[in-house]
C-alpha positions in Angstrom: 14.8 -9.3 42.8 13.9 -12.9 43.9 11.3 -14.8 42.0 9.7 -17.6 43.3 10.3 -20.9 42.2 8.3 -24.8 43.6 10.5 -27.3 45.0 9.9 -30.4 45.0 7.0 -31.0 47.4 3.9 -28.6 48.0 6.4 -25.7 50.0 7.6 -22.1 48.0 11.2 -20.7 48.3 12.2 -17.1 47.3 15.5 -17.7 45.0 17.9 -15.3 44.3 19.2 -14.8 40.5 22.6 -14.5 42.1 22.0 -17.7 44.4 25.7 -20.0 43.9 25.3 -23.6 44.8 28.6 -24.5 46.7 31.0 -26.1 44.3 31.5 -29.8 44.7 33.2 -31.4 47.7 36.5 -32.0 45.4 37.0 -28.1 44.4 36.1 -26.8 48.5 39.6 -26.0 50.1 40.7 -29.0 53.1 40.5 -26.8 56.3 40.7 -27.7 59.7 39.2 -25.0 61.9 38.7 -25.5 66.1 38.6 -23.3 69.1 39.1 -23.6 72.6 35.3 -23.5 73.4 35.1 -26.8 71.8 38.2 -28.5 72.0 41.2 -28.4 74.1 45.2 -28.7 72.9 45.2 -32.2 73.2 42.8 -33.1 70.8 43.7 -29.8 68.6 47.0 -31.9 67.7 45.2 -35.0 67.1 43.3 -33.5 64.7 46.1 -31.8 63.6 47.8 -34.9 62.7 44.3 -36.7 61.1 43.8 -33.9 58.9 47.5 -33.5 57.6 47.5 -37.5 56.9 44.2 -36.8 55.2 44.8 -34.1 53.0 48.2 -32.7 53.0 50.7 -35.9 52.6 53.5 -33.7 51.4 54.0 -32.6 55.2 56.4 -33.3 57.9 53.9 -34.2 60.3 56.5 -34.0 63.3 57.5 -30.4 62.4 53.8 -28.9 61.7 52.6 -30.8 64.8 55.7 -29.3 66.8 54.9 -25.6 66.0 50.8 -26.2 66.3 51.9 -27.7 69.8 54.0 -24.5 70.1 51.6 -21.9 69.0 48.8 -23.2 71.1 51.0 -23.6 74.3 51.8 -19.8 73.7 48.1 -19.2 73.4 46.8 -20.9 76.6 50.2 -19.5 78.4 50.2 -15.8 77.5 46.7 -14.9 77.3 43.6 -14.8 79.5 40.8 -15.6 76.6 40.5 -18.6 74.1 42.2 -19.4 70.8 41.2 -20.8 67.5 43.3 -22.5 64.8 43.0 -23.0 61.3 45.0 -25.2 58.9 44.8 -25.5 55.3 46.2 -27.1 52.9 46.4 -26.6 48.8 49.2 -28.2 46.6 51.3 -25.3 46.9 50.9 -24.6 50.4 49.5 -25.4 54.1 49.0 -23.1 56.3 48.6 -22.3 60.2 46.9 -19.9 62.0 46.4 -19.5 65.7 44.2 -16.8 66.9 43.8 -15.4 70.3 43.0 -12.5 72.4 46.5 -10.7 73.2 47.7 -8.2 71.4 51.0 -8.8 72.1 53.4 -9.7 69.6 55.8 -13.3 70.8 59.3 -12.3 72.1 61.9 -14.0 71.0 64.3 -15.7 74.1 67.4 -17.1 74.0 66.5 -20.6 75.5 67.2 -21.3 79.1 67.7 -25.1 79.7 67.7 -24.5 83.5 64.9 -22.8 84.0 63.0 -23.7 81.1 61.0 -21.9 78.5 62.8 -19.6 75.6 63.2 -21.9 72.9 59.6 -22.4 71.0 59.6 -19.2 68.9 62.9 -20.0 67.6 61.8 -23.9 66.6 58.7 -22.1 64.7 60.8 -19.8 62.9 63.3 -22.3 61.7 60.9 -25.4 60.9 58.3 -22.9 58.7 59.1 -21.6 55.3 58.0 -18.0 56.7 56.2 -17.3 60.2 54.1 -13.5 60.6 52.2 -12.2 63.2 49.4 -9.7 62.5 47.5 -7.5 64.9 43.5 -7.8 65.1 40.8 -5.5 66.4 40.9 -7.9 69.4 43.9 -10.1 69.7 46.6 -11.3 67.0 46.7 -13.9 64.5 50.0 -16.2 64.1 50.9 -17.5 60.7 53.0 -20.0 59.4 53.4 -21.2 56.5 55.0 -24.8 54.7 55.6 -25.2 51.1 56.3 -28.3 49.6 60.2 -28.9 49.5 60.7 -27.1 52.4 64.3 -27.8 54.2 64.9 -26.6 57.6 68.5 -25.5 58.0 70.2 -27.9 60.3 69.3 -26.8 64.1 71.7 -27.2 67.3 70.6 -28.8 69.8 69.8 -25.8 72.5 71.7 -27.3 74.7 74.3 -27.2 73.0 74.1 -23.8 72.0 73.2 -22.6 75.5 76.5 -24.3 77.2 78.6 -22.9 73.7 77.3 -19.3 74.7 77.8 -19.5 78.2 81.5 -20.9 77.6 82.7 -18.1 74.9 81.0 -15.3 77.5 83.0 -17.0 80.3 
């Protein structure tokens, strides 16, 4: 039950015996969350890079900016509603999650250098320490995940692979 306690100042407040103050600022976990009905791609990878400066040094900001870039493109490309991502970042981990509408799962392509297009799931997968994609009532969620220490495996230039596998199939 609530009891009634006096501010300061002549106004009442019910308080709750199980009331929890937040903790202090330096024990809240760093998050970054925005959605499309507030921002846009642009500035979702500026903030991107602001927050991972800010609070998660340990990160290659060119890889995590590539696959948020990546994920969000997918987003706005292959769905009709909005997205939302959400990055945080502990000592042991950062994460990335872009949510949006489709309940499709990504397809992975082989690249296609002429035409364009093909390549981006394969650049998530091999710059994240593990990537999963999990279905929602409405839509899907994309994960990936960084731990510190992380080393990609050395990637070919799709080009190059493209032109490799078009010469051994000729």
């Amino acid at each position: 039950m609530a009891r009634r306690t006096r501010p300061l100042g002549s106004s009442w407040r019910a308080v709750s015996p199980l009331f929890r103050p937040f903790p202090p600022a330096k024990e809240l976990l760093p998050m970054l969350v925005l959605d499309s009905s507030r921002s846009d791609t642009v500035l979702a990878r500026r903030a991107a890079v602001r927050f991972l400066r800010a609070r998660c040094p340990w990160a290659d900001v060119n890889d995590v900016l590539l696959v948020v870039s990546e994920l969000l493109g997918n987003a706005v490309r292959h769905t009709e509603g909005g997205w939302l991502l959400r990055m945080t970042c502990r000592r042991e981990s950062l994460v990335v999650e872009v949510y949006d509408s489709s309940s499709s799962r990504p397809v992975p392509r082989c690249g296609d250098s002429e035409n364009g297009g093909g390549f981006g799931w394969g650049i998530v997968e091999q710059l994240t320490s593990s990537v999963t994609v999990r279905s929602h009532t409405v839509g899907k969620s994309v994960r990936a995940v960084w731990h510190p220490g992380h080393v990609q495996a050395p990637v070919e230039a799709p080009v190059e692979a493209h032109a490799q596998s078009h010469a051994q199939a000729a």
